[in-house]
C-alpha positions in Angstrom: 21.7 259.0 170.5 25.0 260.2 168.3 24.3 258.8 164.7 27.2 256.9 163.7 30.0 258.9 160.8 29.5 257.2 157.7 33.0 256.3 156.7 34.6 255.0 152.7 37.3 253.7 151.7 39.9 255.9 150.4 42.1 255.2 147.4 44.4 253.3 149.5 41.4 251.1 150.6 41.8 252.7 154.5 38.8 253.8 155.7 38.0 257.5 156.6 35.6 260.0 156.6 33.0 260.2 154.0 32.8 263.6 151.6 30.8 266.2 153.0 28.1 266.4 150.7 26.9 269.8 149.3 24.7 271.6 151.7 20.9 272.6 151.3 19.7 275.3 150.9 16.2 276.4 153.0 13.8 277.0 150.0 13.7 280.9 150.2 17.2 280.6 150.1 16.7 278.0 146.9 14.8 280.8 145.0 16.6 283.4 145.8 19.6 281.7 144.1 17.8 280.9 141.3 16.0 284.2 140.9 20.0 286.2 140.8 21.0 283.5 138.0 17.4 284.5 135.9 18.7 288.5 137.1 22.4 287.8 135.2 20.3 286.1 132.2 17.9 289.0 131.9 20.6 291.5 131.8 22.7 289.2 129.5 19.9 289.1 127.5 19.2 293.0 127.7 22.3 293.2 126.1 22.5 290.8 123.2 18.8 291.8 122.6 20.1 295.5 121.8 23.0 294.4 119.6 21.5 292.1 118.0 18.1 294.4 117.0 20.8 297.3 116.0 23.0 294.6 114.0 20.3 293.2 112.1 17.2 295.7 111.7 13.7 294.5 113.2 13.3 291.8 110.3 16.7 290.0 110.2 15.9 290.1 114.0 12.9 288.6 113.7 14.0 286.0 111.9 16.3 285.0 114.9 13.9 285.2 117.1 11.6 282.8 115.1 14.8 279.9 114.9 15.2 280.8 118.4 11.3 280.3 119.6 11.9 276.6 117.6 14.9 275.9 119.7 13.1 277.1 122.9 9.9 275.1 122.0 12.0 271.9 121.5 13.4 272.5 125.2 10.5 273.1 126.9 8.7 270.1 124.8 11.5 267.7 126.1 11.1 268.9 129.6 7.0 269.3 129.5 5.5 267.7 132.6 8.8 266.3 133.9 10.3 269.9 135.0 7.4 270.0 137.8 7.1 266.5 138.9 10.5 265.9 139.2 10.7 268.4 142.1 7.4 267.5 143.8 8.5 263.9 143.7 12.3 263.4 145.0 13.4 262.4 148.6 14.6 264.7 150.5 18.5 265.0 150.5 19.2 263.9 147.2 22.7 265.5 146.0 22.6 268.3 143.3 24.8 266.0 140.7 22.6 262.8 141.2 18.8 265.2 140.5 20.7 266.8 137.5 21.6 262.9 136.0 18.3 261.9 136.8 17.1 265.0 134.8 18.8 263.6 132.2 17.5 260.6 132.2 13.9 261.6 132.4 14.4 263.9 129.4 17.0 262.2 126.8 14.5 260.0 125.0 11.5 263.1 124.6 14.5 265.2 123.6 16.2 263.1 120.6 12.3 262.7 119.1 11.7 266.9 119.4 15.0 267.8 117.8 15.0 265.3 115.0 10.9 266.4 114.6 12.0 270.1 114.7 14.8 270.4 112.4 12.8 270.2 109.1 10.8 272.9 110.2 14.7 274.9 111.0 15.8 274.0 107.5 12.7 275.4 105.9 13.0 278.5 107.9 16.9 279.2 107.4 16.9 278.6 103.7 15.6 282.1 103.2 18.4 283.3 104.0 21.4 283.8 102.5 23.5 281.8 104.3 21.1 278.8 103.6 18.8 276.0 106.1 22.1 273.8 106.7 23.6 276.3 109.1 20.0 277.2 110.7 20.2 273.4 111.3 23.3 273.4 112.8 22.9 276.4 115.0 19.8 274.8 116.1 21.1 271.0 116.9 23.5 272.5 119.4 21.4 275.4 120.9 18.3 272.8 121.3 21.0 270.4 123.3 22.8 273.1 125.2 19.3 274.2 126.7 17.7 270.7 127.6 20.6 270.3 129.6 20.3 273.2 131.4 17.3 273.3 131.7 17.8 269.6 133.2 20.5 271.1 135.8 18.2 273.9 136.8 15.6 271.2 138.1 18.1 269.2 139.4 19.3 272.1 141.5 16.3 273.2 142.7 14.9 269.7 143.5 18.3 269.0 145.5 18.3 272.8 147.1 22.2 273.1 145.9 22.1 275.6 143.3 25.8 276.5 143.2 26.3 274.8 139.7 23.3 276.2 138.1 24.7 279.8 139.2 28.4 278.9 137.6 26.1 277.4 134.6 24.5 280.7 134.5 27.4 283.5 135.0 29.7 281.6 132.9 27.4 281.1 129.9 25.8 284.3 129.6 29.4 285.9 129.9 30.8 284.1 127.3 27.4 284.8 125.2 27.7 288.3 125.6 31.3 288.5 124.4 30.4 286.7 121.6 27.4 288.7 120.9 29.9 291.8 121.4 32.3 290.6 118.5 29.1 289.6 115.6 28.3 293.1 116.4 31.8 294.7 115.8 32.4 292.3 113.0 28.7 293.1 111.6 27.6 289.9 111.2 23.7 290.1 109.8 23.2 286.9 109.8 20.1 285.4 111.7 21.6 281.8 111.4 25.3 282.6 112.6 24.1 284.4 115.5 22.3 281.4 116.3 24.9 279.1 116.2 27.1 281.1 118.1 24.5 281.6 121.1 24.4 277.6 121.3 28.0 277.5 120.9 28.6 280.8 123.6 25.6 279.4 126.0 27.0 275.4 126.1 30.6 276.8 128.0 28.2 277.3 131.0 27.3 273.6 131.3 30.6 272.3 131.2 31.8 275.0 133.6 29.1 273.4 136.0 29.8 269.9 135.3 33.5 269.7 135.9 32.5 271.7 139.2 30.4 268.8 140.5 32.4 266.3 139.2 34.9 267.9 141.6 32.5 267.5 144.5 31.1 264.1 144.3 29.6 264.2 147.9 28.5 260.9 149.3 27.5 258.2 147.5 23.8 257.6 147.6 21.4 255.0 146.9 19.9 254.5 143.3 16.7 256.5 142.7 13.5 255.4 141.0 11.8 258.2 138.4 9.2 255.7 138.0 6.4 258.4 140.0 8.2 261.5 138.8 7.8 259.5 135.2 4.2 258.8 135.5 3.0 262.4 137.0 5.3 263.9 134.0 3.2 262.1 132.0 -0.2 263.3 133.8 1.4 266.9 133.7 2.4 266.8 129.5 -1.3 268.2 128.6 -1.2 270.7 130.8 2.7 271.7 130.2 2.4 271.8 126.3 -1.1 274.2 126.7 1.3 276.3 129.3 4.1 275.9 126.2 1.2 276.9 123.7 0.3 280.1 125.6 4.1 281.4 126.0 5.2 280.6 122.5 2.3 280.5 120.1 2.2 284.5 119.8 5.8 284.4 118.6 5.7 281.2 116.2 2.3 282.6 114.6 3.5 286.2 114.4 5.4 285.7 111.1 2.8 283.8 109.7 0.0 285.8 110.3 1.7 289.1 110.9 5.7 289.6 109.4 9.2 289.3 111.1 8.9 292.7 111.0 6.2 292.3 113.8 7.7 289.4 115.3 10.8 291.8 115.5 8.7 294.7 117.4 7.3 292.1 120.0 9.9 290.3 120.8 12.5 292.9 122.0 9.2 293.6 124.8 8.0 290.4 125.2 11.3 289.0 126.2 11.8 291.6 129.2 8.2 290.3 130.6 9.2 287.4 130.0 12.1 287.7 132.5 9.0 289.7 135.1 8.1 285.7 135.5 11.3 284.0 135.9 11.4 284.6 140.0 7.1 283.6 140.4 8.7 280.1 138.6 11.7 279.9 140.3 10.1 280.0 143.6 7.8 277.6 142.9 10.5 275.0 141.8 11.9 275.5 145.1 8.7 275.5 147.4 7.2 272.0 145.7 9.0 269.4 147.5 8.1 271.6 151.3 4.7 272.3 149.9 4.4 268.5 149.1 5.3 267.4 152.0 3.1 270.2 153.5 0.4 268.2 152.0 1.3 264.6 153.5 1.3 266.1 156.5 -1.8 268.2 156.7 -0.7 271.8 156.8 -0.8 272.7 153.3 -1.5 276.2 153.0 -2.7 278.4 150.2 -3.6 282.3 151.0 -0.3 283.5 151.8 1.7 282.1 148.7 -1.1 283.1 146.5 -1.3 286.5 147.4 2.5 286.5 147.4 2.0 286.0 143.5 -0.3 288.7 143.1 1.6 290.8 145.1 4.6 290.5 142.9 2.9 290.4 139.5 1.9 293.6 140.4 5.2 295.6 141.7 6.9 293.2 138.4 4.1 294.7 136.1 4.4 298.5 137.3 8.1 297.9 136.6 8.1 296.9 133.4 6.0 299.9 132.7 7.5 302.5 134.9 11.0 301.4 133.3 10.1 299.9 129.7 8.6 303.0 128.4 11.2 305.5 128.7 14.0 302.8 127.4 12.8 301.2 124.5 13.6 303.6 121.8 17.5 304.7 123.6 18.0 300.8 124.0 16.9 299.2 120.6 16.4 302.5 118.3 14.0 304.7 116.9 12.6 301.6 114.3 11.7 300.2 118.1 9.4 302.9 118.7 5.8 300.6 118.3 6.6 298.4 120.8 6.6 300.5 123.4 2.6 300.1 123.0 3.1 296.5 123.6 4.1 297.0 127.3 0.9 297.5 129.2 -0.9 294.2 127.6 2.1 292.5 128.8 2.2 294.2 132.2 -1.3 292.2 132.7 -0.4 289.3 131.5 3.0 289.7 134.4 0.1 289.5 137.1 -2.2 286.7 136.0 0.8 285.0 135.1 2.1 285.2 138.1 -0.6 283.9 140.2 -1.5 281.4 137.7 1.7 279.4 138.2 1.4 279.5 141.9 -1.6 278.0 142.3 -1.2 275.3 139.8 1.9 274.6 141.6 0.1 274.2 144.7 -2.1 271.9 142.9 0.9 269.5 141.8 2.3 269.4 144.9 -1.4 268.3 146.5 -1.3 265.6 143.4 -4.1 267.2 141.5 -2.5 266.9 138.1 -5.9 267.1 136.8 -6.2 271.1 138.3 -3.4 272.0 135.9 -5.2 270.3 132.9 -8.1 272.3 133.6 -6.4 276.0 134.2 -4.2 275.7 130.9 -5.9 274.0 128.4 -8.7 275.7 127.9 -6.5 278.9 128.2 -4.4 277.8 125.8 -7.9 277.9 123.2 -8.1 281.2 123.9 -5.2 282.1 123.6 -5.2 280.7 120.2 -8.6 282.3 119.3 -7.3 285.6 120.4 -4.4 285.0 118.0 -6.0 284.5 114.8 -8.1 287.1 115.2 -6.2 290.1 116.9 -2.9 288.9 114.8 -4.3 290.1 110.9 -5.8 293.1 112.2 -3.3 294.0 114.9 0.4 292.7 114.6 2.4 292.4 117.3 -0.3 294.3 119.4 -2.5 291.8 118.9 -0.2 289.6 120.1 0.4 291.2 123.7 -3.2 291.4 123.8 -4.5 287.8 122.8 -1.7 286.3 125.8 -3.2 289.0 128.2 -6.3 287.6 127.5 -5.0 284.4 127.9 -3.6 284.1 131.2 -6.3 285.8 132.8 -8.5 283.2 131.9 -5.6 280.5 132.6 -5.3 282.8 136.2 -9.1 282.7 137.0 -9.5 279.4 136.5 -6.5 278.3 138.7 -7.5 280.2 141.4 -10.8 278.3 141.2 -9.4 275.2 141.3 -7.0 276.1 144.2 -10.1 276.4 146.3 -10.8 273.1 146.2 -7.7 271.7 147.2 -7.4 269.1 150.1 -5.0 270.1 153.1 -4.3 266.4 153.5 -3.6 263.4 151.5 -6.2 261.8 153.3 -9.2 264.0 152.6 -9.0 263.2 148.5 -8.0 259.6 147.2 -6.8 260.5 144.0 -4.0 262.9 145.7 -3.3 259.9 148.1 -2.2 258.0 145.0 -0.8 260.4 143.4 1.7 261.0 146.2 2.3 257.2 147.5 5.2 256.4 145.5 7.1 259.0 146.7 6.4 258.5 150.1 7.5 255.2 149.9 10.8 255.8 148.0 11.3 258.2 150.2 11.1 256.1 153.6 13.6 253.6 152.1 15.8 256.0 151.9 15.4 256.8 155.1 14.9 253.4 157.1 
């Protein structure tokens, strides 16, 4: 039977055919789009990492890197928990600018409580420098902002399978943050806090590139959503997402502390590149949950191939970082860079558990075992934080690449253990039944 075209009024108030609404993307597709906008950041990033380790030597860069790992932290605290249940629990065929607004929503109330929290913490760390903790502050307020919200259009894009705003979010921000990083460089700007405000500044051209774009394309109007399940397994998932936070961010917040921004300075210019090695492992995941959840409702959940998919990229990711790190480190960033070129093969291994570590807790959300990812991360996250104190005194920033090695292989082994025992079916486990009722049920009234 031919389905009936949904029709609107127009502005006249005749009636006529509807907007076409943007169209999804298969998941592979979904990744792959989201895996060249983490390609355009990393060599963005590339970039400004060089100028901004020759324009300020490895302290003054350290210190950046420290207001910047705040600024991060705050993001990734406002978005803990909600940034995977969000995509495991939308209906299917929910537009890109709806899943970005309901992003929002989910994420406005944790965000205004990390900011205000963090920004002490800013204005003790920028008043050692010259230009003083009240610019520090304001470079942070509007980096902190800038990145919830894209983060919160990133979800949004890969929970709605349109990531065509993301990608003009992406290109236009990191283009406009490498000009900018081009003229501190040729002006010589040293400072740690204007370079900060200016990336904030730079970066938050690429959200409102992508929001007048979707305002543009409004697509067809659709029925109001509740975040009431993706609310509740955010809330399951925030242990496990602020031990994940804990395990990504502790070496660089403790480095300075336990080490100097000298250190901080040597590991970061590293750490950040295998930090990029992980993006696409993420990415993919974002895409896969809502097919691997509903995978799960309907039996065929499978977990062998995308498990050894990890591992198989962790490894060609990790030889890469090696094969090209070591030769490029000292021609990129200068001869006061030459230490961390040490630092790569701890953080090769860490590329690989990593890797396969996210997968399979992923799987686990989408089968409604929040619990799994509890029991992977946190107890990484303690050693993580053992390794820390003691590698950090002895070793510096080598200490640090070690300790999160350490880290996610324990956080790896322990997922994969848990991945073992996860049901095919709702039916075989009745926790993961009611985990995934409500949206089933949100979803059928969409559809009935």
């Amino acid at each position: 039977m031919t389905k009936p075209q949904t029709v609107v009024d127009g502005p006249s108030g005749t009636r006529g055919p509807s907007p076409r609404p943007a169209a999804r993307l298969s998941s592979l597709a979904t990744a792959g789009n989201l895996v060249l906008a983490q390609l355009a950041v990393g060599f963005a990033s590339l970039a400004i990492n060089a100028m901004a380790a020759r324009s300020m030597g490895p302290a003054g860069r350290g210190n950046l890197a420290l207001l910047l790992q705040v600024a991060y932290l705050a993001n990734m605290l406002a978005i803990a928990g909600t940034d995977r249940s969000y995509p495991a629990t939308v209906p299917l065929g929910r537009g890109v600018r709806n899943t970005s607004i309901d992003m929002l929503r989910l994420v406005s109330p944790s965000a205004v409580v990390v900011i205000v929290m963090a920004t002490p913490i800013v204005y003790a760390i920028g008043s050692d420098t010259p230009t003083g903790g009240l610019l520090a502050v304001t470079g942070f307020l509007v980096s902190a902002i800038v990145l919830v919200v894209t983060a919160s259009l990133r979800t949004g894009a890969a929970a709605a399978g349109v990531v065509r705003p993301y990608l003009i979010a992406t290109v236009v921000g990191q283009l406009t943050l490498v000009a900018a990083a081009v003229v501190l460089t040729a002006v010589g700007v040293d400072s740690p806090n204007l370079w900060l405000l200016v990336y904030g500044v730079a970066l938050g051209a690429g959200p409102a590139a992508a929001w007048v774009s979707m305002r543009r394309d409004r697509g067809l109007p659709e029925q109001p959503h509740s975040l009431v399940p993706a609310r509740r397994l955010g809330l399951r998932l925030l242990p496990a997402a602020v031990a994940g936070m804990v395990m990504l961010r502790a070496d660089r917040l403790l480095l300075p502390w336990l080490g100097s921004y000298e250190q901080l300075g040597l590991y970061i210019i590293v750490a950040t590149v295998a930090e990029f090695a992980i993006w696409p492992v993420q990415s993919w995941v974002d895409a896969q949950s809502p097919r691997w959840h509903q995978r799960f409702l309907s039996g065929d959940l499978r977990r062998t191939g995308p498990l050894l998919a990890a591992a198989a990229y962790g490894l060609v990711a990790g030889c890469a970082l090696l094969l090209v790190g070591r030769p490029l480190v000292v021609p990129v960033f200068g001869t006061e860079y030459q230490d961390s070129v040490a630092l790569l093969v701890p953080l090769a291994i860490g590329v690989v558990c990593y890797s396969v570590s996210r997968v399979a807790i992923g799987l686990g959300v989408a089968a409604g075992r929040a619990r799994g990812a509890l029991a992977a991360d946190i107890p990484a996250m303690v050693v993580a934080l053992i390794a820390y104190f003691v590698l950090i005194p002895r070793y510096g920033a080598l200490g640090a690449a070690t300790g999160s090695a350490i880290a996610y292989g324990v956080g790896a082994l322990l997922a994969l253990l848990l991945a073992g025992w996860l049901p095919r079916r709702a039916s075989d486990d009745q926790e993961a039944s009611l985990d995934s009722t409500d949206a089933v049920q949100h979803g059928r009234r969409l559809t009935t």
